[in-house]
Every structure is written in C-alpha cells, then in structure tokens.
C-alpha positions in Angstrom: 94.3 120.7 111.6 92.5 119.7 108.6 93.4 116.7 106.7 92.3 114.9 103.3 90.7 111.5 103.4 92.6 109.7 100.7 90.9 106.2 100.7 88.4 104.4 103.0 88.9 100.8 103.2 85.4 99.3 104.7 85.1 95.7 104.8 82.5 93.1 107.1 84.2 90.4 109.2 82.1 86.9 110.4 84.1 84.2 112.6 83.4 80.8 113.4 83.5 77.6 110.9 82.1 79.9 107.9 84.1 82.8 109.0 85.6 85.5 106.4 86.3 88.9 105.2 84.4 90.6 102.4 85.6 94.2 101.2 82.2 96.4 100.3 83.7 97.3 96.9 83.5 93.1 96.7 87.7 93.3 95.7 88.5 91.3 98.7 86.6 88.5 99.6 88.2 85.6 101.9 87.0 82.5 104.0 88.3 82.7 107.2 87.7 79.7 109.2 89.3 79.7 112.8 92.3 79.1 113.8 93.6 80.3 110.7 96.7 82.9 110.3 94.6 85.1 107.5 94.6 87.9 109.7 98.5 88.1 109.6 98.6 87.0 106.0 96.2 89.5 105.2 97.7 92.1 107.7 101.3 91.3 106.5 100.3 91.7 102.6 98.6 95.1 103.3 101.7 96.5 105.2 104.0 95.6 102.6 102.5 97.0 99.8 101.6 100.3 101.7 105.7 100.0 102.8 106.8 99.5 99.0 104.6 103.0 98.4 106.9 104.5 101.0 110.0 103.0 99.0 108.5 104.6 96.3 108.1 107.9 97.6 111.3 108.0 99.8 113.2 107.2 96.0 111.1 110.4 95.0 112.0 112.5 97.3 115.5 111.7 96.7 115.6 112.3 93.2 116.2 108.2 92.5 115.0 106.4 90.0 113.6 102.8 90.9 114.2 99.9 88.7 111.1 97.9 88.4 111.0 94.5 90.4 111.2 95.6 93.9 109.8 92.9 96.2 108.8 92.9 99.6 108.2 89.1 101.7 106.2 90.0 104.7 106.3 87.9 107.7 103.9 88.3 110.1 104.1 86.6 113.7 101.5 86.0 116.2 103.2 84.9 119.6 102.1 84.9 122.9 104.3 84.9 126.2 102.5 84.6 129.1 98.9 84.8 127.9 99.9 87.9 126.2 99.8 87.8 122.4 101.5 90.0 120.6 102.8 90.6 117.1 106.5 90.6 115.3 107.3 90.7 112.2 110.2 90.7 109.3 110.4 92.4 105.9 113.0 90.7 103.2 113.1 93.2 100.8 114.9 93.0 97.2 115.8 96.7 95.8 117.6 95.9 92.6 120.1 97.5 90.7 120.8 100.2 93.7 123.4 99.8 95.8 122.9 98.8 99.5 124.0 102.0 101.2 121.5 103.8 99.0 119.1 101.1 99.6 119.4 100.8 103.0 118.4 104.7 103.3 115.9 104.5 101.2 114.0 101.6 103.5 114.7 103.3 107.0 112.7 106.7 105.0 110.0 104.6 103.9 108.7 103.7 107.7 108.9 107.0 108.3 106.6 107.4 105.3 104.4 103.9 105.5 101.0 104.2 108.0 101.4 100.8 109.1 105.0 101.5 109.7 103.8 104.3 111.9 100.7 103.0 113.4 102.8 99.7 114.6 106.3 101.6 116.2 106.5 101.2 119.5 104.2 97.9 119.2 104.8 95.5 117.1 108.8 94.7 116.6 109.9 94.5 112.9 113.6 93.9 111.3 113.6 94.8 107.8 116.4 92.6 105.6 118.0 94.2 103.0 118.2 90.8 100.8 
C-alpha cells in the first residue's frame, strides 16, 4: 500500500524548570515547566481542530453546507488509578444553525474521519456533547 505524506509536524521537546516545546517551522513555541498540564492543553487543542476538519469533511461528504462558527472546547484529562495514568477526555461542540439529528451524524462521521479520533479508540475514553 502506498500512501501520501500530507504534513510532517517535527517539533524539539526539553523538560525540567526551563522546559518547552518549539515547532522547527518556529510556529509553535511554548515553555513548559513541570508539572504543568501543556501536554493535554496542547494535545486537546490539536485533536480538536484535526476533529473540526473531520466535521468539515463528514458535512462534505454529505452534501451539507456548514454555517461558519462551529466550535469545539476540548477537555483533556490526565488521571491515574493505581499508578496507572491514563487519559479521558470530553468534546462540547457547538454546530449552529443544523439541527441536532443532522448534527449528531455529522460528529459520530467525523471520528471516523479525525487521526486523533482513530489513533486514540480503544485508549483514551471520549464523550462528545452536542451543546
């Protein structure tokens, strides 16, 4: 099977009191001291928008036009039970001006669509709000 590389995201990662994440095309570029819930901030802000792409697509596919203002608010949980950490997380997402059945459809398609969505099922529990 042959695929297409679409988009390499490379970035360098320090820990410790100085600690961050820097992006080598120098867009992303954040301190990261530890303990400090970037990581999830950062890891809940990339799944989201890759998830409002699949929202995007899934209304495509479908023939549905998408009003502008669709909103995703990722949460991102680190929790450990155990000594076991693990994530979970919630999407609240706001698809306005289509009604909720539609909606509803259109959001179960898009983690079929999403990577994240894909590369997380089975690991990382998420309920996704229709709000």
């Amino acid at each position: 099977m042959t695929h297409k590389v679409l988009f390499t995201g490379k970035t360098h990662n320090t820990n410790g009191r100085d600690g961050g994440a820097r992006s080598s095309d120098g867009f992303l570029d954040v301190k990261m001291k530890q303990p400090h819930p970037a990581a999830e901030n950062l890891f809940g802000a990339a799944w989201s928008a890759c998830y409002m792409g699949a929202i995007e697509v899934a209304a495509s596919q479908r023939q549905i036009k998408l009003p502008a203002g669709i909103a995703v608010d990722a949460e991102i949980d680190l929790n450990v039970d155990d000594g076991n950490y693990f994530l979970s997380a919630r999407f609240n997402v706001s698809v306005p001006g289509i009604d909720p059945v539609t909606a509803r459809e259109l959001l179960d398609a898009a983690h079929s669509i999403c990577p994240y969505s894909k590369a997380t099922h089975g690991n990382v529990t998420i309920v996704t709000n229709l709000v």
